[in-house]
N, C-alpha and C positions, 0 to 999 in steps of 0.2 A: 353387794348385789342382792336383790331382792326377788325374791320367786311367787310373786304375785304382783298385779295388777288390776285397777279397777276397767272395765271393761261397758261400764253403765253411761247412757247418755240421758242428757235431762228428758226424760219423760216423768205422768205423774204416777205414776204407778208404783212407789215408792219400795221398788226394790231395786236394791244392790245386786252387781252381776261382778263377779269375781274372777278370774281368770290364775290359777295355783299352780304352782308348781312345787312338788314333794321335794323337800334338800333334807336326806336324811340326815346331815348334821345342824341343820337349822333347830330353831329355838320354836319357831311359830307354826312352820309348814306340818312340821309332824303331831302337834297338837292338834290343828284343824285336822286335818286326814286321821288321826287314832282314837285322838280324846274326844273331841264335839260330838256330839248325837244327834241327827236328823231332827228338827225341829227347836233347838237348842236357840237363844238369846242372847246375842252379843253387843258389846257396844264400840262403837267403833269411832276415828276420825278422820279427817281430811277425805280426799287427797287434794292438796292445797296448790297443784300448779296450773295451768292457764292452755291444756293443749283443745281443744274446743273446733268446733265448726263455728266460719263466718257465715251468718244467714246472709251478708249482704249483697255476695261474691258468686250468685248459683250458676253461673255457666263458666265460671272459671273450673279448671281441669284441676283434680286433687294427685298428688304420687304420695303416697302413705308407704313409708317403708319401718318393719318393724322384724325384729325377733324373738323367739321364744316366747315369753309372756308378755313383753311390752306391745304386742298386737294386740293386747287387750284395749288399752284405748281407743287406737285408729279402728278397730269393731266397732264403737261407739262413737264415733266420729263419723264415718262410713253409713251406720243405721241412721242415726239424728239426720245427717244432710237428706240422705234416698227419704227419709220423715217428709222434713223440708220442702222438698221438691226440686233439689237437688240435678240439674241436667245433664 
C-alpha cells in the first residue's frame, strides 16, 4: 500500500502535484514530511499506468470513485477534462 499519489494532469506547466499521506512506519512518507526542505531537488519516476481522460468521449458522464490518496488521480482527470471542455 502506498501513501502517495500523483495527482498532476498533462498540463505544460511542468509541475508535479503530489497527493501524501504520512505512514509513520513507511520508508519514504516520513522522509518527505521530516527530512525535505522547502525548495529542495528531487528526481523522481513514472507513474507508468494509463488512468487518463479520453478527449474523444466529452459528453459522455464520468463516475470517478477513489479513496484516501488514490483521489489524487481522478483530481487530475476531473481538472484535464473541465480543461477540455468537458460537458
Amino acid at each position: 500500500l502506498r501513501s502517495y499519489s500523483s495527482a498532476s494532469c498533462a498540463e505544460p506547466d511542468y509541475y508535479l502535484d503530489l497527493h501524501i499521506r504520512l505512514d509513520p512506519n513507511g520508508k519514504m512518507s516520513p522522509w518527505l514530511f521530516n527530512t525535505l526542505e522547502l525548495g529542495s531537488e528531487i528526481e523522481i519516476q513514472g507513474p507508468y499506468g494509463d488512468c487518463h481522460y479520453r478527449i474523444n468521449e466529452p459528453d459522455r458522464p464520468l463516475l470517478l470513485i477513489a479513496g484516501g490518496t488514490g483521489i489524487g488521480p481522478l483530481h487530475a482527470i476531473v481538472h484535464d477534462a473541465l480543461h477540455k471542455g468537458h460537458t
